[in-house]
RODO-2510 file (C-alpha; in nm, 4 decimals, decimal comma):
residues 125
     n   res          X          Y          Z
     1     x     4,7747    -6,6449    -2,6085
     2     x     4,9798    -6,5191    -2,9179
     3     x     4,9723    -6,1656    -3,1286
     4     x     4,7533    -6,2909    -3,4815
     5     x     4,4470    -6,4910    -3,3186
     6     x     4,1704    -6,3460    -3,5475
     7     x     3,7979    -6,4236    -3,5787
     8     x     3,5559    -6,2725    -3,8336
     9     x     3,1690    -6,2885    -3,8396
    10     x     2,9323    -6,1551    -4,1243
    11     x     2,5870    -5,9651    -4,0058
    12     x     2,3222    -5,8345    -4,1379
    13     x     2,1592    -5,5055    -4,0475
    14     x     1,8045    -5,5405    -3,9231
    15     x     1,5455    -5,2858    -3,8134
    16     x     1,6468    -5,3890    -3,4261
    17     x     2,0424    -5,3139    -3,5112
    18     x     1,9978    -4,9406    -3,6018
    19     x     2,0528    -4,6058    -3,4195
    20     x     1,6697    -4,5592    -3,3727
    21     x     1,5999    -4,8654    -3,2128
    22     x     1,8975    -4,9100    -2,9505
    23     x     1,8741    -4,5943    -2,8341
    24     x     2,1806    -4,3826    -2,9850
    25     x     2,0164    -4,1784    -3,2499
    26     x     1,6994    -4,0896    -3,4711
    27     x     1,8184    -4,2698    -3,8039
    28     x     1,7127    -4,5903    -3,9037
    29     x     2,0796    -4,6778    -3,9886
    30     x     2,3068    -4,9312    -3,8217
    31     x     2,3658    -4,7749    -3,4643
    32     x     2,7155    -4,7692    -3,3304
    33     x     2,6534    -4,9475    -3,0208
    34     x     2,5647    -5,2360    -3,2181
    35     x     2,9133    -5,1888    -3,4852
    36     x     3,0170    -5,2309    -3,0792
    37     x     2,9147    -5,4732    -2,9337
    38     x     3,0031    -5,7187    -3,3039
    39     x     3,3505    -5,6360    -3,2479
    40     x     3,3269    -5,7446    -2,9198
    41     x     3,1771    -6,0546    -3,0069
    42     x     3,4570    -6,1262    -3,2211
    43     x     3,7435    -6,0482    -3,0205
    44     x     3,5543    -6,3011    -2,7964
    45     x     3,5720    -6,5707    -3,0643
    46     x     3,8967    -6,5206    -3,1727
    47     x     4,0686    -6,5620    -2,8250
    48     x     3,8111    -6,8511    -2,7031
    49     x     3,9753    -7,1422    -2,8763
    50     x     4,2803    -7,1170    -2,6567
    51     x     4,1315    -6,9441    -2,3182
    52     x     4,1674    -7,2047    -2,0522
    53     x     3,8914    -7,3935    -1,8965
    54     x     3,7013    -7,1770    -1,6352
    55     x     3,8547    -6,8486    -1,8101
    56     x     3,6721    -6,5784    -1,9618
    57     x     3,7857    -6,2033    -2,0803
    58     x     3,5972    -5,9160    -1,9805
    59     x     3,6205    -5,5871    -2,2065
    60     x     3,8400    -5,3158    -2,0502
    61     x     3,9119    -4,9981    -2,3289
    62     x     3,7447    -4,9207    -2,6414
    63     x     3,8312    -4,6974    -2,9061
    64     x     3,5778    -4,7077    -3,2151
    65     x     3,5504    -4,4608    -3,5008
    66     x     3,2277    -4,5187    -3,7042
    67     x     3,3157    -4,3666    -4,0259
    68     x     3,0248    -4,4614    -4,2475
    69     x     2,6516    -4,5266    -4,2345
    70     x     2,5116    -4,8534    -4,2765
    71     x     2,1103    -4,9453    -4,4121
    72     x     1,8806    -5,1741    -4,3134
    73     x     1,9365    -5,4687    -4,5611
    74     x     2,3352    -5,4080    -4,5663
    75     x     2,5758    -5,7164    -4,4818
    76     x     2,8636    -5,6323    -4,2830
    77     x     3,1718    -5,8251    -4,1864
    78     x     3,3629    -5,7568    -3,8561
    79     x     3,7489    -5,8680    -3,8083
    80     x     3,9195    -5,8728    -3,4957
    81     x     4,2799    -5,9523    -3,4648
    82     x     4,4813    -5,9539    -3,1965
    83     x     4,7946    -5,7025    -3,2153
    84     x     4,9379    -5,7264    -2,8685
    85     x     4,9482    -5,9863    -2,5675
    86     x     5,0506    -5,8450    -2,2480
    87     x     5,0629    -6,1350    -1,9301
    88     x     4,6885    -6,1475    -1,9013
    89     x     4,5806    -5,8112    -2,1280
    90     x     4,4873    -5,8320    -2,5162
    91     x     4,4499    -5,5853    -2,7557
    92     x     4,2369    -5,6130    -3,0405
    93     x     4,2633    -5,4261    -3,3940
    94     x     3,8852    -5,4446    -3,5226
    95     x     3,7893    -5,3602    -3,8615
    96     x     3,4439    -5,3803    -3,9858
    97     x     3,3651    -5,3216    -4,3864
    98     x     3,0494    -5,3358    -4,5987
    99     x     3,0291    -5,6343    -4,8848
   100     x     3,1930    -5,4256    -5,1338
   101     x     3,5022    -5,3904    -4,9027
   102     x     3,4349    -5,0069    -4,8017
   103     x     3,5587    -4,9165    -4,4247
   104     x     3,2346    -4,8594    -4,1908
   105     x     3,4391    -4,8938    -3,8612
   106     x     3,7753    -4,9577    -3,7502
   107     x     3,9821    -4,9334    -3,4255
   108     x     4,0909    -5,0862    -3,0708
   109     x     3,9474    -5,3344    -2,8023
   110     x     4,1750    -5,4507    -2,5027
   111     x     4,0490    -5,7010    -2,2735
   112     x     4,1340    -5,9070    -1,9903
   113     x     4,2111    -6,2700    -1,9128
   114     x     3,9913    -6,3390    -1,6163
   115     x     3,8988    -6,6642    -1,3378
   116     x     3,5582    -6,6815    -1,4284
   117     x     3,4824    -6,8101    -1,0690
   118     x     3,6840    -6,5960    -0,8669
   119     x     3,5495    -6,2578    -1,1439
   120     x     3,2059    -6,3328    -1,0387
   121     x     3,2773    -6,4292    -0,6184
   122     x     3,4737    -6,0307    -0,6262
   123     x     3,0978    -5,9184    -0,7069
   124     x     2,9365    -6,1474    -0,5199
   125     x     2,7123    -6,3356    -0,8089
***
């Protein structure tokens, strides 16, 4: 695992991806939880190409500021990168921007290295 493993993916906003319809506002504008869980996805994909086999990472710490509404229709891009590798912890700068390059969300994502096996025995699955 090395700082500068980055991943983007491009989405675009649907009826089922605003505030209204997950549950974290009235608006029928792209709902945070959903700017959320993209970034996650992506700091996912940019650490799976060198996870070893049976690993995983599991989300730990989130910091996200949501700076700008996004409609129904809109195509957004997400970024992560990874800033910081510490023995089995990764930090994650995630920006996500609008197709004419304006700043929707940006922050932080740390996550942890895990034994998928031995993750799920600890909760009995």
């Amino acid at each position: 695992m090395q700082k500068g493993l980055t991943a983007s993916l491009t989405r675009d906003v649907t009826e089922a991806d605003t505030a209204l319809a997950v549950g974290s506002g009235s608006l029928p504008v792209l709902g945070t939880p959903r700017v959320l869980a993209w970034c996650e996805e992506a700091t996912c994909d940019a650490i799976a190409p060198v996870l070893e086999d049976g690993s995983s990472s599991v989300g730990t710490r989130v910091r996200l500021d949501h700076l700008a509404p996004s409609p129904v229709g809109a195509v957004v891009a997400v970024v992560a990168t990874v800033t910081a590798v510490d023995g089995r912890l990764v930090t994650f700068e995630v920006v996500v921007t609008d197709a004419d390059g304006r700043m929707l969300a940006e922050g932080e994502v740390r996550r942890v290295v895990v034994d998928a096996d031995r993750f799920l025995a600890r909760i009995g699955a």
